[in-house]
C-alpha positions in Angstrom: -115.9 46.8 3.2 -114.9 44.9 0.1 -110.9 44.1 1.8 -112.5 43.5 5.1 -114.9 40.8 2.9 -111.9 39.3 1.2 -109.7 39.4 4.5 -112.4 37.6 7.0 -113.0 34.9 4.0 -109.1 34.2 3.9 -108.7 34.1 7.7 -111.9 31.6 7.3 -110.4 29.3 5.2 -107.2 29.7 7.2 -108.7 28.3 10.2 -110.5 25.3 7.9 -107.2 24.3 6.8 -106.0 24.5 10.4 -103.7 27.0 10.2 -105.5 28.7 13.7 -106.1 25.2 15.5 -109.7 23.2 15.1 -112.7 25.5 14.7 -113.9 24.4 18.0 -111.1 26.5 19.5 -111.8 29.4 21.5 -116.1 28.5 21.9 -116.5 29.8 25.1 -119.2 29.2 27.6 -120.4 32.9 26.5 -120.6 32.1 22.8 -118.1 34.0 21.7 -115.9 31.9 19.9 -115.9 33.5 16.4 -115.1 37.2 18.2 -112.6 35.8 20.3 -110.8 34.2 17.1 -111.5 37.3 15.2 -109.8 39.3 17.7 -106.9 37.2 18.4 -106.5 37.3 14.9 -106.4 41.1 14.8 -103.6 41.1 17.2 -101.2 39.4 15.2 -99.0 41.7 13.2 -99.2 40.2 9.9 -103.1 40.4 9.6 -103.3 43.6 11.0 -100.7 45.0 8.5 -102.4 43.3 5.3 -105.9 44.7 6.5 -104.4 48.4 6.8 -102.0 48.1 3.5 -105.0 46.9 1.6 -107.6 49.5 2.9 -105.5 52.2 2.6 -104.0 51.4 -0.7 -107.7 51.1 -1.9 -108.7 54.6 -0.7 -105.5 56.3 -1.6 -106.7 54.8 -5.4 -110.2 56.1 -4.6 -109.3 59.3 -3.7 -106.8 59.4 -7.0 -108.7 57.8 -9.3 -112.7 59.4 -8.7 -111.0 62.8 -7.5 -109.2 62.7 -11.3 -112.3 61.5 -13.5 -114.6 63.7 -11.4 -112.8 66.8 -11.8 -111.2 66.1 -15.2 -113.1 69.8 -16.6 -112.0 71.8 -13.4 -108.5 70.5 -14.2 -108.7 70.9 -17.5 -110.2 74.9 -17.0 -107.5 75.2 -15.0 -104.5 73.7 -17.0 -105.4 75.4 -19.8 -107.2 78.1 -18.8 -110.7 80.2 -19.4 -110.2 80.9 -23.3 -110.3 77.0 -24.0 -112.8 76.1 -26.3 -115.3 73.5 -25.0 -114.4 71.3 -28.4 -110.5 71.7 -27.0 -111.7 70.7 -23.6 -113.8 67.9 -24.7 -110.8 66.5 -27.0 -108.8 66.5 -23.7 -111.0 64.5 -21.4 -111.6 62.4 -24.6 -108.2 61.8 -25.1 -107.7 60.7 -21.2 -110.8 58.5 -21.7 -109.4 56.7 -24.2 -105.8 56.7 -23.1 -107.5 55.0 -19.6 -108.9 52.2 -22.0 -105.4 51.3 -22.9 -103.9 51.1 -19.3 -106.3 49.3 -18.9 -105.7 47.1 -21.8 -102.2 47.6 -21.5 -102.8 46.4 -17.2 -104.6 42.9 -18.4 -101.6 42.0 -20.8 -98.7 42.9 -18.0 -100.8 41.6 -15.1 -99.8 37.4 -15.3 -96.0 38.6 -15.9 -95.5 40.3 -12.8 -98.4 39.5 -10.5 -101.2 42.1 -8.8 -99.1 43.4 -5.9 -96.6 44.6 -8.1 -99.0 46.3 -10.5 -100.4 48.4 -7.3 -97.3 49.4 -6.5 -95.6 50.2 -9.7 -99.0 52.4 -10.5 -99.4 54.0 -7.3 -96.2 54.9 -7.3 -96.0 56.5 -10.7 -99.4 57.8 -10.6 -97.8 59.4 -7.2 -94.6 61.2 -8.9 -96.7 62.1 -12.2 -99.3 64.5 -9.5 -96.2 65.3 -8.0 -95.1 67.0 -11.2 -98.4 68.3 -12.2 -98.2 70.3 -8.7 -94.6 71.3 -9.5 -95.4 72.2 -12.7 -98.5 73.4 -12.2 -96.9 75.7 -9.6 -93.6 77.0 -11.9 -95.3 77.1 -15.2 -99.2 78.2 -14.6 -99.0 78.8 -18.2 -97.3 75.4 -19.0 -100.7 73.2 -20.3 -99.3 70.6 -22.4 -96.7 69.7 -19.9 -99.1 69.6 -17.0 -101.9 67.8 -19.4 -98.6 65.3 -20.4 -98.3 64.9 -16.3 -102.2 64.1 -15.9 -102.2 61.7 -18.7 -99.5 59.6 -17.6 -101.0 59.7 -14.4 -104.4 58.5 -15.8 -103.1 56.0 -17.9 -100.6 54.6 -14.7 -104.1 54.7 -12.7 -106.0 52.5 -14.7 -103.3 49.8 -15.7 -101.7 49.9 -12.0 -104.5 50.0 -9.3 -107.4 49.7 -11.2 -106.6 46.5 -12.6 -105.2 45.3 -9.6 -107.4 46.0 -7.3 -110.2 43.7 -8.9 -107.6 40.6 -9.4 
């Protein structure tokens, strides 16, 4: 809902600055002007591509980044297994906390170098090859926790500077 907000807003101001022909364009006899703009917009390419990259970039971050806090204990039980100690397992989530306050920190200060589509990327894609090697590592080593907690805590911290930052800009 929020991209399809930002999208109609930017096709709105699109058609102000004349970009779509005068605003009068398309007002049928039937009323349905503003459909029959919004649908011809649809059917071009570039619109339709921009709505579906940012939609689905937002829920491949939704699914990453609330699936990870969420479940942040159940990974944890798993990485390190049943004879953690709840102080170990709260140290661990505590530690990803705070290592998620400084991507996020560490997102704001990169963010005007190199611009908000680049910061999606760059953290998708590294939050991408760091569950990658949690699975991989997860799968070789069941008994390899620092390794796999060293995966998920890159892939936190490239979460919140990458996407999370990014996707507010």
């Amino acid at each position: 809902a929020p991209a399809m907000y930002i999208w109609y807003n930017s096709l709105r101001r699109a058609r102000q600055a004349g970009h779509f022909g005068s605003s009068a364009a398309g007002a049928g006899a039937g009323g349905d002007g503003p459909k029959k703009r919004l649908r011809d917009a649809l059917r071009e390419g570039h619109n339709f591509r921009s709505l579906v990259g940012t939609a689905g970039t937002w829920f491949l971050f939704d699914v990453a980044f609330y699936g990870t806090s969420i479940f942040t204990p159940a990974i944890l039980e798993d990485v390190f297994g049943d004879s953690q100690t709840i102080n170990a397992m709260l140290s661990h989530g505590l530690f990803i906390a705070v290592l998620g306050v400084f991507g996020t920190r560490m997102g704001l200060a990169v963010l005007p170098k190199i611009g908000a589509k680049v910061l999606n990327t760059a953290g998708l894609a590294v939050s991408g090859a760091c569950f990658l090697a949690c699975a991989l590592l997860f799968d070789a080593r069941p008994a390899g926790g620092l390794a796999i907690f060293g995966a998920l805590s890159i892939t936190f911290f490239a979460l919140t500077m990458g996407p999370n930052i990014a996707t507010f800009v």
